[in-house]
C-alpha positions in Angstrom: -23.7 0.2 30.8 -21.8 2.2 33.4 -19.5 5.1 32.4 -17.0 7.2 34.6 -17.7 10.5 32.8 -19.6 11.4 29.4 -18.2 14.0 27.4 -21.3 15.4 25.5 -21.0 18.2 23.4 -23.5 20.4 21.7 -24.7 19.8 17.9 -26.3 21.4 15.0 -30.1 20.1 14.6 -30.2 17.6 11.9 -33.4 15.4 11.2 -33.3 11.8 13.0 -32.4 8.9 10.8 -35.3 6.6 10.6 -33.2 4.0 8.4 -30.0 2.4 8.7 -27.9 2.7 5.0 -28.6 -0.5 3.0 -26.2 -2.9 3.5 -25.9 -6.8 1.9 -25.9 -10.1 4.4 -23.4 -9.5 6.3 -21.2 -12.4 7.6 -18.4 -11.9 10.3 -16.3 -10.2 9.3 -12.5 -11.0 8.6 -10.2 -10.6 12.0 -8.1 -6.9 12.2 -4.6 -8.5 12.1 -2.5 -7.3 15.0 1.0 -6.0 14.5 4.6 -7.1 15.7 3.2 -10.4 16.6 2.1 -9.9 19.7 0.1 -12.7 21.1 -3.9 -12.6 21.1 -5.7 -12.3 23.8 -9.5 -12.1 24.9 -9.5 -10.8 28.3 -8.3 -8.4 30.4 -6.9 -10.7 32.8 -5.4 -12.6 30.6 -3.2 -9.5 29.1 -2.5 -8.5 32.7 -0.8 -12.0 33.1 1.2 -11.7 29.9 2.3 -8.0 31.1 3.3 -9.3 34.4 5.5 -12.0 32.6 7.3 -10.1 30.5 5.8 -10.9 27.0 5.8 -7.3 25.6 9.1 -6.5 26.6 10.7 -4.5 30.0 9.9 -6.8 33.4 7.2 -4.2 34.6 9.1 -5.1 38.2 12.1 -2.7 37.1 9.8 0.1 35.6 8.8 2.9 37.8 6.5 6.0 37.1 8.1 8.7 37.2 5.0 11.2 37.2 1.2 11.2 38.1 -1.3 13.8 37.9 -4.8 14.3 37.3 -7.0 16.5 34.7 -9.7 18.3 35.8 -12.2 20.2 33.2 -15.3 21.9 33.4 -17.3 22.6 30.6 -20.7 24.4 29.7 -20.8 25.3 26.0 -23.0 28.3 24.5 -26.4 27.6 23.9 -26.5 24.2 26.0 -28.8 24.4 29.4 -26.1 22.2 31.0 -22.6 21.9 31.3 -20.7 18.8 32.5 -16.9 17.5 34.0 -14.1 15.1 33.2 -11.5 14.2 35.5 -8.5 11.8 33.9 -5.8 10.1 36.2 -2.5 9.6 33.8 1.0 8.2 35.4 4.3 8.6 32.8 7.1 5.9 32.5 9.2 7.1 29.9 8.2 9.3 27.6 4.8 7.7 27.1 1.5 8.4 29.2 -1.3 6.0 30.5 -4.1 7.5 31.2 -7.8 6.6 32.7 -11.4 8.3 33.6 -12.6 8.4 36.5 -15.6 10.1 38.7 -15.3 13.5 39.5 -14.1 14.0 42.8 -13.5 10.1 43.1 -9.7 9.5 43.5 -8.5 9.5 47.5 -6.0 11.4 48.7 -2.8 10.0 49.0 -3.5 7.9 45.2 -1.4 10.2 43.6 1.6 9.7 46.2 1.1 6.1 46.1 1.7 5.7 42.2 4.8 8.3 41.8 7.9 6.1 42.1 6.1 2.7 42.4 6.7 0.2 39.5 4.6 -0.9 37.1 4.3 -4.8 38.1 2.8 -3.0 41.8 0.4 -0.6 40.5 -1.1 -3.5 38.1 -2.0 -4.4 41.5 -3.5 -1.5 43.4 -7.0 -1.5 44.5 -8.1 1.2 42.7 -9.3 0.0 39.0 -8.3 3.0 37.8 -5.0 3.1 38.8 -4.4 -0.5 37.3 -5.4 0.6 33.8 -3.7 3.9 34.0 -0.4 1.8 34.8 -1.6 -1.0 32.4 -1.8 2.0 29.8 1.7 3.7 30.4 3.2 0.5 30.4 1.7 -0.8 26.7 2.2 3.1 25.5 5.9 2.5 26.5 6.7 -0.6 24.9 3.8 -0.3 21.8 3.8 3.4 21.3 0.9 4.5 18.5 3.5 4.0 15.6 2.7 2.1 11.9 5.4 -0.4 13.2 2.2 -1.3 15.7 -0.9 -1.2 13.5 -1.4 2.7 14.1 -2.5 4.7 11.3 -2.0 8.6 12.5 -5.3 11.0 11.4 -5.1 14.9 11.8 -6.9 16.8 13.7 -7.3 20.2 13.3 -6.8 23.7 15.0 -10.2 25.0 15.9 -12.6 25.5 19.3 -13.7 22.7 20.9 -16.7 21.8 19.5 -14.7 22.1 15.8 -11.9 19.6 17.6 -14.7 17.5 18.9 -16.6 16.9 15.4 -13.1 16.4 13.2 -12.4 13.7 16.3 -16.4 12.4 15.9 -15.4 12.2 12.2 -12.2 9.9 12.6 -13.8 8.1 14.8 -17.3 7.0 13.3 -15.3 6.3 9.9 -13.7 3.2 11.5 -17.4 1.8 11.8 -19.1 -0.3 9.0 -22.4 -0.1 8.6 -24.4 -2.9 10.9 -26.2 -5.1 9.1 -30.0 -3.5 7.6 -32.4 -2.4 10.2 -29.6 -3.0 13.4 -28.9 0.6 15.3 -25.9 1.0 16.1 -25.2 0.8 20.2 -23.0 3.7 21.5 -21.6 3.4 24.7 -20.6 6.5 26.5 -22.5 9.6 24.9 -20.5 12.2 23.3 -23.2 14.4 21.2 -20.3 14.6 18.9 -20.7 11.2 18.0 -24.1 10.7 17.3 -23.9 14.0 15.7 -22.2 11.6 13.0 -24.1 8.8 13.3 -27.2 10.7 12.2 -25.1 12.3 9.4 -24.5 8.4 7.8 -28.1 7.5 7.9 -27.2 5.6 10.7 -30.0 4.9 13.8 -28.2 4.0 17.6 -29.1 3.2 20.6 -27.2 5.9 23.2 -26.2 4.0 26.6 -24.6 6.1 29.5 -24.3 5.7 33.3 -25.1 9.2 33.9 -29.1 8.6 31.6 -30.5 12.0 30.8 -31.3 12.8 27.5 -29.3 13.5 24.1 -28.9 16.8 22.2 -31.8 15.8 20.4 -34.4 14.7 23.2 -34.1 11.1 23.0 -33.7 9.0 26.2 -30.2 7.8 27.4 -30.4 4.4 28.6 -28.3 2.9 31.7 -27.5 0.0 30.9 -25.8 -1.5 28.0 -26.0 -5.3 28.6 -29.9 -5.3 27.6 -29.4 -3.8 24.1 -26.6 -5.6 23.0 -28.9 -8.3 20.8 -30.9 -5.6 19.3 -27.7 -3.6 18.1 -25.9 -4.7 14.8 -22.3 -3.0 15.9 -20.9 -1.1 19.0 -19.3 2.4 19.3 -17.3 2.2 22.8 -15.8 4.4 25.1 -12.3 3.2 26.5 -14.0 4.4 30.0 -15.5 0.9 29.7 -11.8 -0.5 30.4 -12.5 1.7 34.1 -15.9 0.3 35.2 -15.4 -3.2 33.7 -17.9 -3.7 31.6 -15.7 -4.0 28.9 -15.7 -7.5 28.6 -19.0 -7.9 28.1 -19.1 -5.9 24.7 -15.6 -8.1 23.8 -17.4 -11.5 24.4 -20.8 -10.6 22.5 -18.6 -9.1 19.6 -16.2 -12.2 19.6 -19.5 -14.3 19.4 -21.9 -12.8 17.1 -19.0 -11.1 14.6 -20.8 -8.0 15.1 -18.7 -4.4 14.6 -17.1 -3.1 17.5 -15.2 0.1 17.3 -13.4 1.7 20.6 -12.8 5.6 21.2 -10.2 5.8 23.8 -8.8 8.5 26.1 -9.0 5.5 28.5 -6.2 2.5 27.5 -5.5 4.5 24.3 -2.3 1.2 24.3 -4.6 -1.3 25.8 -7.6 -2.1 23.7 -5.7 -2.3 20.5 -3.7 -5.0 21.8 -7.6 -6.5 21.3 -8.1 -6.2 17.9 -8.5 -9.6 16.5 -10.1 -11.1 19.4 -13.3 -8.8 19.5 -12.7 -5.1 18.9 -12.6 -4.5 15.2 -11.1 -1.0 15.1 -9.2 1.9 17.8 -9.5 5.3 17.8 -6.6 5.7 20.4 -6.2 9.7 21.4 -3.1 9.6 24.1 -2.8 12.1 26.3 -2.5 15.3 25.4 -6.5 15.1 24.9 -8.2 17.4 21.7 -10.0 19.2 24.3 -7.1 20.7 26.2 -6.2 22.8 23.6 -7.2 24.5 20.3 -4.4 23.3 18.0 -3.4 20.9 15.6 -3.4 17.1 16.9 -3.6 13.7 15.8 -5.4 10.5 16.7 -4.0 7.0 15.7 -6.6 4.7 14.5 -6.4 1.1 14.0 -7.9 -1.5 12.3 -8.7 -2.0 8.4 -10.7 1.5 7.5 -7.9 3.1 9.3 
């Protein structure tokens, strides 16, 4: 598995699950139902076609964005030998925001002048990946914003620093998981210390995949590549940075096949992958921009999905 950016963050110490919580046969479980009827689809090209055409609403021809700009943070918490960065491309079209990782450093100069004025239907076609799914984002958050009219289920989040911000959102997130079926880890996508923080507080074991490798909070190994581990796993935990690099197919198809858990975090397509749930992806965590981490006060993520 390949991943723009990880976000770790540091953790308290807390023993290493050696178990996974006990948990029946499983079977597949039952399809998330999607909201307002939209039509299901199973990959990414396939929604790109039915955005093009028209069948969620506005031509995206006769939508322009109106804004782009990037975020750029640098963090190194207390106590932590190493610090790390994020860097988020987001374009606005209305008064919603799309929004997608990418590499430090990575964007060209000039991407941001390309994007401001263009519409929607042209940036779906720019040759940067992650201008498509920023525009494929502020398009879906326009016409599907993160309302219960959609599916969306808003959880609090509350004031605090950001490692307070970042285990309430590690909380909301790792709720929408069921447990994996008795002596499966759990496969986590995109390391966020946060995350596994929680994990290990359920009993639950994982399997922590990230481009950047390394090691967690806890001295285990990162692995690199998330293809290999997929039939050891019994659910997935993914970034929405997966949308970025493409390697989110991949999880959709083994999920779709096996009936296997997955659940989506997303800064990345926070509007894209629920329009997945159904297909593949069992539950969202969808966190729009404004992200938790660029403040300390109250905020919200919507969750999807039937633990929402």
């Amino acid at each position: 598995m390949t991943l723009p950016a990880p976000h770790p963050h540091p953790a308290r110490t807390v023993p290493h699950p050696t178990r996974t919580v006990p948990h029946p046969t499983r079977t597949a479980p039952a399809a998330p139902s999607r909201a307002h009827d939209d039509p299901a689809v199973r990959t990414l090209a396939d929604l790109l076609h039915r955005v093009r055409a028209g069948a969620y609403g506005p031509d995206p021809a006769r939508t322009r964005i109106a804004l782009a700009f990037t975020t750029a943070q640098a963090v190194r918490h207390e106590g932590r030998a190493r610090g790390y960065r994020n860097e988020v491309l987001s374009l606005r079209l209305g008064a919603a925001v799309g929004s997608c990782a990418v590499e430090p450093g990575a964007l060209p100069p000039g991407a941001l002048d390309e994007c401001v004025g263009a519409t929607v239907a042209e940036l779906l076609d720019h040759p940067l990946t992650p201008v498509r799914i920023a525009a494929l984002d502020a398009y879906l958050s326009h016409v599907r914003p993160h309302t219960p009219a959609h599916g969306a289920r808003p959880h609090p989040l509350p004031a605090g620093d950001s490692l307070t911000r970042s285990r309430a959102r590690a909380r909301a997130v790792v709720d929408l998981l069921p447990d994996p079926a008795p002596g499966r880890p759990v496969l986590v996508v995109g390391v966020v210390n946060s995350l596994l923080e929680r994990l290990r507080a359920r009993g639950l074991a994982y399997l922590p995949c990230d481009l950047k490798g390394g090691t967690t909070e806890w001295g285990e190994p990162v692995h690199t590549g998330a293809a290999a581990l997929l039939d050891r796993c019994g659910a997935v935990l993914a970034s929405g940075m997966t949308l970025g690099n493409g390697t989110f197919q991949g999880l959709l198809d083994h999920a779709a096949r096996t009936g296997k858990p997955l659940v989506m975090f997303a800064q990345t397509g926070s509007a894209v992958l629920p329009r997945f749930l159904g297909t593949g992806v069992t539950a969202v965590s969808a966190e729009p921009y404004p992200f938790f981490w660029l403040d300390g006060g109250p905020g919200v993520v919507h969750r999807y999905g039937d633990r929402a």
